[in-house]
C-alpha positions as CSV (number, residue, x, y, z in Angstrom):
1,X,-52.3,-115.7,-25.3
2,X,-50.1,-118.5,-25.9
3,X,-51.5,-120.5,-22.1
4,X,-55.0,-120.0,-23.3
5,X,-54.2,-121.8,-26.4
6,X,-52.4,-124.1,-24.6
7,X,-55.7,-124.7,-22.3
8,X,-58.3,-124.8,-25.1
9,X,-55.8,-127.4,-27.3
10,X,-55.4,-129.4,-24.4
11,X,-58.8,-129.4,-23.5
12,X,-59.9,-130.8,-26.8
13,X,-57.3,-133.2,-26.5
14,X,-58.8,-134.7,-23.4
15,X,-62.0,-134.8,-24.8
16,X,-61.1,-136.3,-27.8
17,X,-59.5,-138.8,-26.0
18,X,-62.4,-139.8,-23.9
19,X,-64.8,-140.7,-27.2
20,X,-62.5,-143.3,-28.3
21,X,-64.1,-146.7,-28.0
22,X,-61.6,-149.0,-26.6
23,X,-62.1,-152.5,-24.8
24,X,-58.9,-152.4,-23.3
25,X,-58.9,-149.4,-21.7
26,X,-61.3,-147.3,-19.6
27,X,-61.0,-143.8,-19.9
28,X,-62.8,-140.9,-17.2
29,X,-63.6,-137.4,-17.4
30,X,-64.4,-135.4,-14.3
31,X,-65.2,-132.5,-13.7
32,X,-66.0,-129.7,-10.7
33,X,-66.9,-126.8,-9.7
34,X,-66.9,-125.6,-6.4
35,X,-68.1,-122.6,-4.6
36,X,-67.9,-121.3,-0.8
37,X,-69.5,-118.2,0.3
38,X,-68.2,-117.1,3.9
39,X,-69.0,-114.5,6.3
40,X,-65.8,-114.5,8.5
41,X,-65.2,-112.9,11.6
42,X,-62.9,-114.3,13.8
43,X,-61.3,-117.3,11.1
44,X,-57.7,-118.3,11.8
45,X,-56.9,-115.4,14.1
46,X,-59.1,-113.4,16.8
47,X,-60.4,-109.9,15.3
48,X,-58.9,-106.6,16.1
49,X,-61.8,-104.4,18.2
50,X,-63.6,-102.5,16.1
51,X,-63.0,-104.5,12.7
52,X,-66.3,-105.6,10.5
53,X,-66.9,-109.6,9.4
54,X,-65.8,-110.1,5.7
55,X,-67.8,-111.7,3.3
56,X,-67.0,-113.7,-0.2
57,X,-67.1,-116.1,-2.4
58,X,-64.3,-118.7,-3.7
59,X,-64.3,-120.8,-6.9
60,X,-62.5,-124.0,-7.4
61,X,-62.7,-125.6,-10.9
62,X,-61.6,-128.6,-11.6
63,X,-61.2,-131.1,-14.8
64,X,-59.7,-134.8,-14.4
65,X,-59.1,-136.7,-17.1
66,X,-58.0,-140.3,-16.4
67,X,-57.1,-143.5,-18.4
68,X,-56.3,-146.9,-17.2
69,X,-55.0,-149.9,-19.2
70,X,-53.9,-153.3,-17.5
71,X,-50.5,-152.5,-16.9
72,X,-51.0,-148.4,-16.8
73,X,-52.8,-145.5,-15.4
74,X,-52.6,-142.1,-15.9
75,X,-54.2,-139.1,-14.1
76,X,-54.4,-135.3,-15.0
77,X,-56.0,-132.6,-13.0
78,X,-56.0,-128.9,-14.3
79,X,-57.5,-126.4,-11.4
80,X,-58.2,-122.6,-11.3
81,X,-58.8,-121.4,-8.4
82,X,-60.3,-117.5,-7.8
83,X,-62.4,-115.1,-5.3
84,X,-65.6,-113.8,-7.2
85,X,-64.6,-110.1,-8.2
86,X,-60.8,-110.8,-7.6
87,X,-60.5,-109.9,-11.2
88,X,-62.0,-107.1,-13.5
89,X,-64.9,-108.4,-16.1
90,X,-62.3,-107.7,-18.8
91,X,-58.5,-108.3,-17.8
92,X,-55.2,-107.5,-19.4
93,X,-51.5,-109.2,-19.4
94,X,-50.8,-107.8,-16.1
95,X,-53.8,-109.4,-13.7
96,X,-52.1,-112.8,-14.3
97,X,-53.7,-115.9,-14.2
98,X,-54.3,-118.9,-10.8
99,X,-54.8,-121.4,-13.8
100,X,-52.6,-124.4,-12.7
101,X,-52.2,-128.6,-12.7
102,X,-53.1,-129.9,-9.6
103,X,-51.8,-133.2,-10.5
104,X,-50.3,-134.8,-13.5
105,X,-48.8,-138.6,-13.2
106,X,-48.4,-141.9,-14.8
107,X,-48.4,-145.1,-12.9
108,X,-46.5,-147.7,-14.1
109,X,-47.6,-151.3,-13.7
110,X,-44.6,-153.5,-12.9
111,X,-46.6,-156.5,-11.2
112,X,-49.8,-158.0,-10.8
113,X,-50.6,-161.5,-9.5
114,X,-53.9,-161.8,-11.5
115,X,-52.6,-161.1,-14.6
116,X,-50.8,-164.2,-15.6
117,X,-48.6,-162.3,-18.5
118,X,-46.4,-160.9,-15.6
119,X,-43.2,-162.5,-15.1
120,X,-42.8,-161.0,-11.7
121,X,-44.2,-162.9,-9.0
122,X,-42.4,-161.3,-5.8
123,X,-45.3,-158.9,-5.2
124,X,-49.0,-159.4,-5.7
125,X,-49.1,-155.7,-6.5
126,X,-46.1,-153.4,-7.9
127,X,-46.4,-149.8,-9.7
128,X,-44.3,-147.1,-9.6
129,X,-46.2,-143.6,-9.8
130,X,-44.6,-140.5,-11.0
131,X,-45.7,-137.1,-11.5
132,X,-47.3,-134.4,-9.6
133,X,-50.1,-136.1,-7.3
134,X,-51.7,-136.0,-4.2
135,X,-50.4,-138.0,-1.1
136,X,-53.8,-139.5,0.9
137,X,-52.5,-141.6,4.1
138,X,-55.0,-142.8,7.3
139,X,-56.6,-139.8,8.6
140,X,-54.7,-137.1,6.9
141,X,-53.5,-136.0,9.6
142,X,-49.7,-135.6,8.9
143,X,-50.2,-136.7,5.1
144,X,-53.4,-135.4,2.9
145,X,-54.5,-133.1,0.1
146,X,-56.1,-130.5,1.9
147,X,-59.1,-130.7,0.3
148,X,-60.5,-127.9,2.1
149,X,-58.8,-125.6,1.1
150,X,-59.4,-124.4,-2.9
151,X,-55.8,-125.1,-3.9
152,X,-55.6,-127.9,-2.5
153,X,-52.5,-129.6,-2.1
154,X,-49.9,-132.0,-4.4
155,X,-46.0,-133.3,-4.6
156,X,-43.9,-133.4,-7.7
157,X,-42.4,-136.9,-6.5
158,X,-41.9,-140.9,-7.6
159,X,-43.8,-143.2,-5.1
160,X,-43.0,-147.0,-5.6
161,X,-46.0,-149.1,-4.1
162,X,-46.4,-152.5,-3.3
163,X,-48.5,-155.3,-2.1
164,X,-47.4,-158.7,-0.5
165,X,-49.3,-161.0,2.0
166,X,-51.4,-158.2,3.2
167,X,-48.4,-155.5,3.6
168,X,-48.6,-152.8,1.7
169,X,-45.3,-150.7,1.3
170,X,-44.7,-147.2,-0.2
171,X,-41.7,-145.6,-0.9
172,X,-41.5,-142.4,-2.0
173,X,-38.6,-139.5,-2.7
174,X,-38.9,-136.3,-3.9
175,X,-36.3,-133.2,-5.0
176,X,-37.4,-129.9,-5.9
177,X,-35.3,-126.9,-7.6
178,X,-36.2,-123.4,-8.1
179,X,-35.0,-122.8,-11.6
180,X,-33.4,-125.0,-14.6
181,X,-32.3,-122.1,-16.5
182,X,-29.2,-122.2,-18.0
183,X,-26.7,-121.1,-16.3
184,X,-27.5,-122.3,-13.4
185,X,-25.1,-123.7,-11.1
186,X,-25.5,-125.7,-7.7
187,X,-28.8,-127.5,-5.9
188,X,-29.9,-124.4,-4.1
189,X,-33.1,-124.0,-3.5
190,X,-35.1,-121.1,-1.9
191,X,-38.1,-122.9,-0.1
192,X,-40.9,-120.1,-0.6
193,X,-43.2,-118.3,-2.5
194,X,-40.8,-115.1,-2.5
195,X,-43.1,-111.4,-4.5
196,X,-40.8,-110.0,-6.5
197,X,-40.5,-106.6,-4.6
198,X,-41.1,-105.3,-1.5
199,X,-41.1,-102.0,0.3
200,X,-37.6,-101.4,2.2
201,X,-37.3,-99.8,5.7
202,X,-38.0,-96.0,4.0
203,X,-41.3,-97.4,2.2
204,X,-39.5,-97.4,-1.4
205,X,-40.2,-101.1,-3.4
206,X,-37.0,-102.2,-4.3
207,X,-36.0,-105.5,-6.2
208,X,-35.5,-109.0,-4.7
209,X,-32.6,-111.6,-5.7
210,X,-34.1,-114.8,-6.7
211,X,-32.3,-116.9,-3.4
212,X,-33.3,-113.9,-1.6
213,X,-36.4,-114.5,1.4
214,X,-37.3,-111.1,3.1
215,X,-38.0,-111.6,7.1
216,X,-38.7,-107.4,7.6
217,X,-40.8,-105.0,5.9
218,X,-41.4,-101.2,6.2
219,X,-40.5,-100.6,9.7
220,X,-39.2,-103.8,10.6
221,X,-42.5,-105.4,10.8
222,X,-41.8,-109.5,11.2
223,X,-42.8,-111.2,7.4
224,X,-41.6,-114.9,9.0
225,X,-41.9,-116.7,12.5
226,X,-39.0,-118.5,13.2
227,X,-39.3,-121.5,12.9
228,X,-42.2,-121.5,10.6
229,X,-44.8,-124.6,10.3
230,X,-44.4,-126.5,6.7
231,X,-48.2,-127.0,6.9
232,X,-50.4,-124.6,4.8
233,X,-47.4,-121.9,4.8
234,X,-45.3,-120.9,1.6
235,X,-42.6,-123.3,3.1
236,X,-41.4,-126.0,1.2
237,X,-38.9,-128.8,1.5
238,X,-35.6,-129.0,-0.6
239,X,-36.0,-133.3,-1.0
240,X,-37.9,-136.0,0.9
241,X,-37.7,-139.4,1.6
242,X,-41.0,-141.9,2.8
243,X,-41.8,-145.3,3.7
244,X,-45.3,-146.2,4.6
245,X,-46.4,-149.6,5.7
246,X,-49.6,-150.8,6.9
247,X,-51.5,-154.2,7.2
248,X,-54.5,-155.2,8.9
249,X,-54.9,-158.1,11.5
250,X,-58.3,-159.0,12.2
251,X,-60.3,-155.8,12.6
252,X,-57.4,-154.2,13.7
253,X,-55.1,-151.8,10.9
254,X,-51.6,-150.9,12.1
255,X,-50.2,-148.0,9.9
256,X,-46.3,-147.3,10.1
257,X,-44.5,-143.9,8.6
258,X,-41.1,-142.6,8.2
259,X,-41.0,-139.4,6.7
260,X,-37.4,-137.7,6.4
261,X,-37.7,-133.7,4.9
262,X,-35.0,-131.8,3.9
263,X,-34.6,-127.7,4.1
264,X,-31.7,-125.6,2.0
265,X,-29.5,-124.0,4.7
266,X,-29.5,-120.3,4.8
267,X,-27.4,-117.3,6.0
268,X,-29.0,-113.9,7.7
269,X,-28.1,-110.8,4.7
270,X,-29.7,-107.6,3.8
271,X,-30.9,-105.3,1.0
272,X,-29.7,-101.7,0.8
273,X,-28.3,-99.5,3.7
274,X,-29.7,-97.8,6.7
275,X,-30.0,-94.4,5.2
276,X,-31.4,-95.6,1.8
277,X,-33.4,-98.2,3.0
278,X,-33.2,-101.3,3.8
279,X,-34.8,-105.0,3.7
280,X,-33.5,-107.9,5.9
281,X,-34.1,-111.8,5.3
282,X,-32.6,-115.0,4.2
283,X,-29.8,-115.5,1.4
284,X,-30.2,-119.2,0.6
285,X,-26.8,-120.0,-0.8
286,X,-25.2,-122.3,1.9
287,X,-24.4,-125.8,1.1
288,X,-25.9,-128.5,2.5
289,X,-29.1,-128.9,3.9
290,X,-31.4,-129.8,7.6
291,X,-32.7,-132.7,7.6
292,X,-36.6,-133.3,10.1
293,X,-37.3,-137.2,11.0
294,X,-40.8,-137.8,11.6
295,X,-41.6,-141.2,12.6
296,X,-44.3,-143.4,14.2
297,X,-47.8,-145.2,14.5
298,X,-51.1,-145.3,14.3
299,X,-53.6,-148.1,15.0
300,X,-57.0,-148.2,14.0
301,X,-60.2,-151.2,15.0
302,X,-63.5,-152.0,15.3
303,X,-65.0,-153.5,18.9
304,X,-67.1,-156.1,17.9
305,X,-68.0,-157.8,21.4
306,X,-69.4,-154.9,22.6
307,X,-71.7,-154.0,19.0
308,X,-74.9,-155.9,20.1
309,X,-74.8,-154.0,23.2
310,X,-73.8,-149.9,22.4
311,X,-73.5,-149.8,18.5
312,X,-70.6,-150.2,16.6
313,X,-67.4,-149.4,18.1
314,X,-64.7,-148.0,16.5
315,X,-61.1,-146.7,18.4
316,X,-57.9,-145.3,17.3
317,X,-54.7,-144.5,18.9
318,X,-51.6,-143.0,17.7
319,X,-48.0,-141.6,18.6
320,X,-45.5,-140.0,16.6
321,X,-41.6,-138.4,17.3
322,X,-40.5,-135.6,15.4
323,X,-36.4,-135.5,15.6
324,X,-33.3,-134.1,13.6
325,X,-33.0,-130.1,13.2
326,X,-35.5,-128.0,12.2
327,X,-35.7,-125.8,8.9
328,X,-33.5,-123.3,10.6
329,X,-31.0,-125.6,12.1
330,X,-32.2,-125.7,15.7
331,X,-32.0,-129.3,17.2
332,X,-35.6,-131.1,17.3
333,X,-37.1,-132.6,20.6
334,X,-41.2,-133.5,19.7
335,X,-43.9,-136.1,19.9
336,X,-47.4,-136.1,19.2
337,X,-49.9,-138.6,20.5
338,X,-54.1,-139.1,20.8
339,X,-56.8,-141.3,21.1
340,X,-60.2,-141.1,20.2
341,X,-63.5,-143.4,20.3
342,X,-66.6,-143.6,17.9
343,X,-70.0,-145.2,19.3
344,X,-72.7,-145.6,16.6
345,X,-76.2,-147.2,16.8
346,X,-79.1,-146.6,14.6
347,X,-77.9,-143.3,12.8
348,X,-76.5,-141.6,15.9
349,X,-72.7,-141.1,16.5
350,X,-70.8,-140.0,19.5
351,X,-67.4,-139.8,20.2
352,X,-64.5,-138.7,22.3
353,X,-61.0,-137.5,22.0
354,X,-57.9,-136.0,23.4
355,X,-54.4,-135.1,21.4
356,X,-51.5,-133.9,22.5
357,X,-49.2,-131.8,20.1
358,X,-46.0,-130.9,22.2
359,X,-44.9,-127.6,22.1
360,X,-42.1,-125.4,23.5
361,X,-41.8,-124.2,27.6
362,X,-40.7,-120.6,26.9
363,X,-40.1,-119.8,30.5
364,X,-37.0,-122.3,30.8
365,X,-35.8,-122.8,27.0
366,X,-33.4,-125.7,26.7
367,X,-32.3,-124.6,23.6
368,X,-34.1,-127.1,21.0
369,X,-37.1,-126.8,19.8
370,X,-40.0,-128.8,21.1
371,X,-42.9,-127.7,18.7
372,X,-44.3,-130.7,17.0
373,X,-45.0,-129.8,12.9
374,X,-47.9,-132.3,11.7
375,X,-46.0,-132.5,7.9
376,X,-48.3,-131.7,5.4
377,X,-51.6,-132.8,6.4
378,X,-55.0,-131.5,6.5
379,X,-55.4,-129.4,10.0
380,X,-58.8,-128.3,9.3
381,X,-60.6,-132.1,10.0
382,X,-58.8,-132.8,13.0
383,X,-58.1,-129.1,15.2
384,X,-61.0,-127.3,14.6
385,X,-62.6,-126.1,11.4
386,X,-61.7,-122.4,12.3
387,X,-58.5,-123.1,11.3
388,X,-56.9,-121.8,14.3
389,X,-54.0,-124.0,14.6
390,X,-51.0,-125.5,12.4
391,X,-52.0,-123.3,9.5
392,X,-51.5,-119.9,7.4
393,X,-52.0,-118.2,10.9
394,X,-49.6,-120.5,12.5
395,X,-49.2,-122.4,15.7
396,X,-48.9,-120.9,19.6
397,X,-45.2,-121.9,20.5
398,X,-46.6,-124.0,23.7
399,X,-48.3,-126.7,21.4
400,X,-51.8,-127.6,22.1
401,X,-53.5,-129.8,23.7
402,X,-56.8,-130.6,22.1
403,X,-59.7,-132.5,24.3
404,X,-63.1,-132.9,21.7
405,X,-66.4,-134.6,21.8
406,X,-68.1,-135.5,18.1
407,X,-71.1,-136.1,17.1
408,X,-73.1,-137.2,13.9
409,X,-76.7,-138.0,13.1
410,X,-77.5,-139.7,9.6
411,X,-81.6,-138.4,8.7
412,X,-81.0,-140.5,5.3
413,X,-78.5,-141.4,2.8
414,X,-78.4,-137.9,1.1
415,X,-78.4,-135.7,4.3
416,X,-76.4,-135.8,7.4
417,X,-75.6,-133.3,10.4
418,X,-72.8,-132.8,12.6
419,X,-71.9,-130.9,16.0
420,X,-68.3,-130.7,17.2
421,X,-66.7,-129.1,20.3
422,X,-63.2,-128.5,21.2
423,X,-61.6,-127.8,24.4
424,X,-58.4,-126.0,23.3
425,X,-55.5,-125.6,25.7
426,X,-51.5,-125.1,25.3
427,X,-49.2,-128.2,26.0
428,X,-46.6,-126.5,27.5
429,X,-45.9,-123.2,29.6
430,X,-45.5,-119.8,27.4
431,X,-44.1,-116.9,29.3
432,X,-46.6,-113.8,29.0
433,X,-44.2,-111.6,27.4
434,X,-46.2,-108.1,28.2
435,X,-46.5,-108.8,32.1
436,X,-43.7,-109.9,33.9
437,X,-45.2,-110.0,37.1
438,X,-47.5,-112.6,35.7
439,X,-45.2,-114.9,35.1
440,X,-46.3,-117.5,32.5
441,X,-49.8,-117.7,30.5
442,X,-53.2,-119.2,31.8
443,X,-52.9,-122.3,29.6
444,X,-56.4,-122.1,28.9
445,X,-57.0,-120.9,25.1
446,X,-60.6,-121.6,24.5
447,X,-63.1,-123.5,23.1
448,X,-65.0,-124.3,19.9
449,X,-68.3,-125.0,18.5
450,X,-68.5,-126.6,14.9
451,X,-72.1,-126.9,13.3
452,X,-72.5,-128.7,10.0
453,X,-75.1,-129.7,7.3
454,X,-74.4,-131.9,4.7
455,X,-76.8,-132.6,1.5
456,X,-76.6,-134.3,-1.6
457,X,-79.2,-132.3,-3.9
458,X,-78.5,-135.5,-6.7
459,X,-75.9,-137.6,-7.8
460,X,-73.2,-135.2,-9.0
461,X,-74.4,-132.1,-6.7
462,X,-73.5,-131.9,-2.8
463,X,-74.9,-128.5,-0.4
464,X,-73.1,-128.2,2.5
465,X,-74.0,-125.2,5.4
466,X,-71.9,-124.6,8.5
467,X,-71.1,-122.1,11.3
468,X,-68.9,-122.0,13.9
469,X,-68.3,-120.1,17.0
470,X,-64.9,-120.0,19.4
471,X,-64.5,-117.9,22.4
472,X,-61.2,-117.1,23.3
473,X,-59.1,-116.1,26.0
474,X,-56.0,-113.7,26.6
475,X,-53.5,-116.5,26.1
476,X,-55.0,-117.5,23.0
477,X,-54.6,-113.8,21.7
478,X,-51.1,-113.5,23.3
479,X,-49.8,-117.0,21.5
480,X,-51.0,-116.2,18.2
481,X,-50.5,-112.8,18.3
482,X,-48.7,-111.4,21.1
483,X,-51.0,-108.6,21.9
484,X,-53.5,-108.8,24.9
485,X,-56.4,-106.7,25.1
486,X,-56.5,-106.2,21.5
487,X,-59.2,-108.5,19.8
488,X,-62.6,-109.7,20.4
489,X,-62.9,-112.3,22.4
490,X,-66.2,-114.0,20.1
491,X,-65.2,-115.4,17.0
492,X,-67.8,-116.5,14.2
493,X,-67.6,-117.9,10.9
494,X,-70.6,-118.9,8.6
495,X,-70.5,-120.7,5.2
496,X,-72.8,-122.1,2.7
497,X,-70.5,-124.6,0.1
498,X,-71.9,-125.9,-3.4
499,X,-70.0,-128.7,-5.0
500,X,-70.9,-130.2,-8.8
501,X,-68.9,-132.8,-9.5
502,X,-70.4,-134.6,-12.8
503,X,-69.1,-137.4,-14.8
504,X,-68.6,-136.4,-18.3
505,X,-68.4,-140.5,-19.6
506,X,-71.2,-141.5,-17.4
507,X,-73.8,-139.5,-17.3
508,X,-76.6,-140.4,-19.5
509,X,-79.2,-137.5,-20.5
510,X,-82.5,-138.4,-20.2
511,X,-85.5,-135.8,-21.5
């Protein structure tokens, strides 16, 4: 009772807010709701043989309020996020609630050359921006908001960012804790989304400690890989540090990163006894912490010379190390590197690609760990929009290897249609596990098909309808799953996606 009068007085804030007249300020009221019905069969992991497609809707909806004065802005986003039927018509205490704030930061103007009642004249830009917020850098490829998915994604972090001479410099830190109760003593932190019980090894739900992370269930089912991706899994750094540069010469960008994460060291423990029952996992109470560098570059331009003759030209290359020690301590060895080309003329585009993510060679392990973690990005744009890799599902140990071809055909403004394929392969040997005479794994995983339709019914309201089909092979089963045999080999996923987005301040209504 007390959040839902905390929503509905906060709401009437906001709109309060947004009918006061000001000419100082500008003021903005978003808002959006967003469903996705999909028929999946096959998404993120082959099917088991024999399993039906499931089918469902999702709803994301969204209100942003924002405010801007000359020397600051201010952002708010409240999200609930929820699958059609998830709860009953009428609910009690106990259902809960996925009501959250997606973001919620001030920005601080501390310099700007065109306003002449700054003192500062170092930078032609400085603001410092705190808050929970989303972090959008290049391609989204190791840093985005994962739009895709309904939660989305966001920091609780400071990010200082400044303009001079065409640079432009972030720096940003972050340090999250668990708990400020009182009481409380030391900076651990336990870097998951941990339930609250779980069943032991006889089946009986027992209690979890608060720094407590189970790894087995009934049976000693695994709960965790080891070492687990950060990217869309309920992993979560301890602190972080960032600088991002960039500037653009000519028609050429160069973007720079550093990007140091910290993880809360942990020792192995267990719940209960072997006769009782018993759960095994993670006690994070160690000092001290691991510390991942990811560093590198990515350059992005535009071929003029060669426009009047194929269309306009567009390239990117890019390369990335990955060093330090890994979440669980293990010493870090990875890269990650691609290139890719876009060719438009008229309102056709083509393009091809190859990326390389490096992975581990399981048949001669060298004891580090080799398996590059793209950060907290948005995998669904860039490996396939099944979602098969560097996700919830996880990553195949070997890497990947990803060779695609693009393309995109503009009818008009408001409608546009896509067709992607993927080539997916492993990076590095894996040893097949279930066959020793084998040796190591084909490292042929399979290939993808992605159909899209985009449409803009009007000015706040966007269709979009997709499909996509991946056929799959036993190493591809075997690296997500470890099973061969097991699963179809055909996997499909269909979805039809309605976003309204209106403008609440703009929007004039008209009979």
């Amino acid at each position: 009772m007390k959040k839902l009068l905390y929503v509905q007085s906060y709401t009437i804030l906001l709109f309060t807010f947004s009918l006061v007249k000001s000419t100082q300020a500008q003021m903005s009221l978003q808002g959006q709701v967003r469903t996705r019905t999909e028929v999946r069969d096959g998404l993120g992991n082959l099917a088991k043989l024999g399993t039906k497609a499931a089918a469902f809707t999702s709803q994301r909806t969204s209100l942003n309020f924002g405010y801007r004065w000359d020397r600051l802005t201010f952002g708010v986003n409240i999200r609930d996020v929820r699958v059609w039927g998830q709860d009953a018509s009428s609910i009690n205490n106990a259902d809960g609630s996925k009501l959250f704030l997606h973001e919620a930061w001030g920005e601080i103007i501390l310099a700007n050359a065109s306003d002449t009642s700054f003192k500062n004249k170092a930078f032609e830009h400085l603001s410092l921006k705190i808050g929970r917020q989303e972090l959008l850098y290049d391609d989204v490829r190791l840093l985005g908001n994962l739009d895709w998915l309904q939660q989305g994604r966001r920091f609780d972090m400071a990010l200082l960012k400044a303009r001079k001479r065409g640079w432009q410099i972030d720096v940003g830190a972050a340090f999250n804790q668990s708990s400020d109760a009182f009481g409380r003593t030391g900076t651990f932190y336990v870097a998951a989304n941990v339930p609250s019980t779980i069943a032991n090894s006889k089946g009986d739900y027992v209690s979890l400690p608060s720094d407590f992370v189970p790894t087995t269930s009934k049976g000693g089912a695994p709960l965790l890989a080891s070492p687990l991706s950060t990217n869309g899994q309920n992993q979560m750094f301890k602190s972080m540090q960032m600088v991002y540069l960039s500037r653009k010469f000519g028609n050429t960008k160069f973007a720079g990163l550093f990007f140091k994460d910290d993880f809360q060291k942990y020792r192995l423990d267990s719940i209960g006894n072997a006769s009782n029952g018993i759960v095994y996992g993670r006690r994070y109470d160690v000092n001290g912490a691991h510390s991942r560098f990811t560093y590198g570059a990515m350059l992005t331009g535009l071929l003029n010379p060669l426009a009047k003759k194929l269309g306009k030209i567009t390239w990117q290359a890019f390369g990335y190390l990955q060093q330090g020690k890994n979440r669980d301590g293990q010493a870090l060895s990875t890269f990650h590197y691609g290139a890719n080309v876009s060719i438009q003329q008229g309102r056709l585009s083509i393009g091809p690609g190859y990326e390389l993510l490096s992975g581990n060679n399981t048949l001669t392990p060298d004891g580090k760990d080799h398996r590059f973690d793209p950060l907290y990005g948005t995998p669904h744009k860039h490996w396939g929009y099944m979602d098969y890799f560097y996700v919830g599902t996880g990553s195949a140990a070997g890497g990947l290897a990803n060779a695609f071809f693009k393309t995109k055909y503009t009818v008009n403004p408001n409608l546009y249609f896509t067709l992607d394929f993927h080539h997916f392969a492993l990076a590095n040997d894996m040893k097949n596990g279930l066959d020793a005479s084998a040796g190591k794994l084909n490292r042929q995983l399979g290939n993808e098909v992605d159909c899209i339709m985009n449409y803009n019914l009007n000015k706040f309201t966007n269709l979009e309808v997709g499909y996509s089909f991946l056929k799959g092979s036993d190493s591809l089963e075997y690296a997500k799953l470890g099973t061969i045999g097991q699963t179809k080999r055909r996997a499909h996923w269909a979805y039809i996606m309605l976003n309204i987005r209106p403008d609440f301040l703009t929007t004039k209504v008209t009979k």
